[in-house]
C-alpha positions in Angstrom: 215.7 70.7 81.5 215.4 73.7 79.0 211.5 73.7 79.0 211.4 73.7 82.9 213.6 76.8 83.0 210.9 77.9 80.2 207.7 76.7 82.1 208.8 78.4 85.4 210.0 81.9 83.6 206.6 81.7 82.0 204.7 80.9 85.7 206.9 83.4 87.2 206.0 86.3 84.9 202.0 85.5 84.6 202.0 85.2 88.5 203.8 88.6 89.2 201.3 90.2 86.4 198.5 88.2 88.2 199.5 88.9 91.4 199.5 93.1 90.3 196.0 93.1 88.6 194.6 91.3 91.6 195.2 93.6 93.9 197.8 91.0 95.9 201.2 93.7 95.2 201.8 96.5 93.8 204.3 97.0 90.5 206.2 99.3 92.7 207.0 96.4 95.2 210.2 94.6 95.6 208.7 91.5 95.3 207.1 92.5 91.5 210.2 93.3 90.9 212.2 89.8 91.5 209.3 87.8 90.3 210.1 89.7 86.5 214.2 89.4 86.9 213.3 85.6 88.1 211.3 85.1 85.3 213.5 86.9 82.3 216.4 84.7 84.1 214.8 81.7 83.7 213.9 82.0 80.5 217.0 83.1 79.3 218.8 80.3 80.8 216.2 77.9 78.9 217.9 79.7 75.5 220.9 78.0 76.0 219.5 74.6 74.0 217.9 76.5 71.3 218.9 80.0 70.9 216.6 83.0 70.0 218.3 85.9 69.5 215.2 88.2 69.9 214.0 86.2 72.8 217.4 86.9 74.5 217.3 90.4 74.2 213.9 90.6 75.4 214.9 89.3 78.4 217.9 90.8 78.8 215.9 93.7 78.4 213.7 92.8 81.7 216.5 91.8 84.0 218.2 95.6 83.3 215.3 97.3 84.1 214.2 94.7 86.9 217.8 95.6 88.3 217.3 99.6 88.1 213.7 98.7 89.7 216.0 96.8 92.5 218.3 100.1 93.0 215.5 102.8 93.1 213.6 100.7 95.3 217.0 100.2 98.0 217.2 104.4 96.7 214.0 104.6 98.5 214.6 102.9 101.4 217.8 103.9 102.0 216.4 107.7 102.0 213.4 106.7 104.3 215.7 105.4 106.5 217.9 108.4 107.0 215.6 110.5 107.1 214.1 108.7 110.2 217.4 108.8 112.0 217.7 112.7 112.0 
């Protein structure tokens, strides 16, 4: 069950990258955004079998930033919103 949490982190992360250099979203986009925190998530949850301590933190790594990605992208819309309703 570890190396399908590993195989999908892997397809997650090469499809957002994909997905980016193909024109299909932009990095800015939420959906970039939870493809990489879906994808550092699953691979850290295949880590609990056989632990990698530098692994880990790499993906630790990507779900903090893929989480400030989350909150200046609501930022954004939350000010695009309010500043429609004036």
């Amino acid at each position: 069950m570890d190396d399908l949490f590993w195989f999908i982190g892997i397809g997650l992360y090469l499809c957002a990258y994909g997905a980016v250099q193909f024109g299909f979203i932009s990095g800015s986009r939420l959906c970039f955004v939870l493809l990489n925190l879906a994808a550092a998530s699953a691979v850290l949850v295949s880590l609990c079998k056989q632990f990698d301590v530098t692994i880990a933190v790499l993906q630790i790594a990507w779900i903090v930033l893929s989480l400030i990605g989350i909150a200046r992208i609501a930022s954004r819309c939350l000010a695009h919103h309010a500043q429609g309703d004036h």
